[in-house]
Phi, psi and omega in degrees: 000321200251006156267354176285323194261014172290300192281359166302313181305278193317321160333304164319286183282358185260313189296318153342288184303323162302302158345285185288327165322265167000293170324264198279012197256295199294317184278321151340272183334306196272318173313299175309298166309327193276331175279331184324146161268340181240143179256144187295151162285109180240010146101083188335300196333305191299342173318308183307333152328332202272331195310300187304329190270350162333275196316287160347286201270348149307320182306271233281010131255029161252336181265326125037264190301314159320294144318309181297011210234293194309303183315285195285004161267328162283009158097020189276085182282003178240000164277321167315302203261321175299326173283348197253012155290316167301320216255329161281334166272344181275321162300317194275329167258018155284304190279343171322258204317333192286325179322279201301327195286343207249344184285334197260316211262169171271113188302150192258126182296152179275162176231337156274161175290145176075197180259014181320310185305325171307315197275343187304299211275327180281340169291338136331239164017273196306328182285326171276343187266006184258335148283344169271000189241324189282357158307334202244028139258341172273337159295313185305303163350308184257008164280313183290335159277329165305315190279359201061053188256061216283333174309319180277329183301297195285355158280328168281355201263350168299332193242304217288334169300284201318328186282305190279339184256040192226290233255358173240015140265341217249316189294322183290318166307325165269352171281324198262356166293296190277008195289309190297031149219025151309128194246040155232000000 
C-alpha cells in the first residue's frame, strides 16, 4: 500500500510540472498570436467561420459543464466523467480554432457606446484573464478524475469548475456583443 502511494506522489509531480508547462506555455502562445503585427496568410476566407463556430462549442460546453454538475450531484459518476470529458475535448478543440482564428484574422473592435462598452470590456477583462488562470487547475482536475484521486479532484474543482464555467458563459457573451461588428 504504501509503495502504490509513494509512485502515485511521483506520478503526481511529473504531471504537475507538465500541467504547469502546459498552464503557462498556452496562454503565452495566444497572447503572441493576438499581438503578431504580420498574420499568417491561411487561405483567409475561412477563418472567418471560427468565431460563430467559437461560440458553438463554448455553449455546448457550458451545457457540458452542466451535466457534468447535474450528473455528480446526482451521484451518477460515469455520466459525470463522460459530460466533463465531452466538456474537455470541446476546450480543446476551442483552443485549437481559437489559436488558427487569432494567427490568421485582425482582431475586431467593439463599436459600441456608453455603457454597454463598460459592461463589453469588464466582461472582456474579466473573461480573459480568468481563461488565462484557468487552464492549470482544470487539466489537474481532470487528471485527479481520471486517476480517481476523488479528494484532491474535489479540492481543486472547488476553484477550477466554477472559473471554468464563468469563462465559457462569458466567452459566449462576448461573442454575441461583438458579433455585429464583425467585418465579414
Amino acid at each position: 500500500m504504501e509503495n502504490s502511494k509513494i509512485m502515485n506522489d511521483t506520478n503526481d509531480k511529473a504531471v504537475i510540472k507538465w500541467v504547469t508547462v502546459i498552464a503557462v506555455v498556452i496562454p503565452v502562445v495566444v497572447a503572441v498570436l493576438l499581438f503578431m503585427p504580420t498574420k499568417l496568410d491561411l487561405a483567409n476566407e475561412w477563418v472567418y467561420f471560427l468565431p460563430h463556430l467559437n461560440a458553438v462549442i463554448n455553449s455546448a460546453a457550458t451545457l457540458a459543464l452542466l451535466a457534468g454538475l447535474f450528473f455528480i450531484k446526482s451521484g451518477n459518476i460515469q455520466l459525470h466523467r463522460t459530460a466533463m470529458t465531452t466538456a474537455f475535448a470541446l476546450g480543446a478543440i476551442f483552443l485549437v480554432s481559437y489559436v488558427i482564428y487569432h494567427a490568421a484574422a485582425e482582431s475586431t473592435s467593439f463599436g459600441g457606446e456608453g455603457l454597454i462598452k463598460s459592461v463589453y470590456y469588464f466582461v472582456l477583462l474579466t473573461h480573459i484573464l480568468l481563461a488565462a488562470v484557468a487552464l492549470f487547475p482544470i487539466l489537474l482536475a481532470y487528471y485527479y478524475g481520471y486517476t480517481d484521486q476523488r479528494v484532491k479532484h474535489k479540492k481543486i474543482v472547488r476553484y477550477a469548475y466554477p472559473i471554468w464555467l464563468y469563462v465559457t458563459i462569458t466567452g459566449v457573451i462576448v461573442y454575441l456583443m461583438i458579433s455585429p461588428y464583425y467585418s465579414f
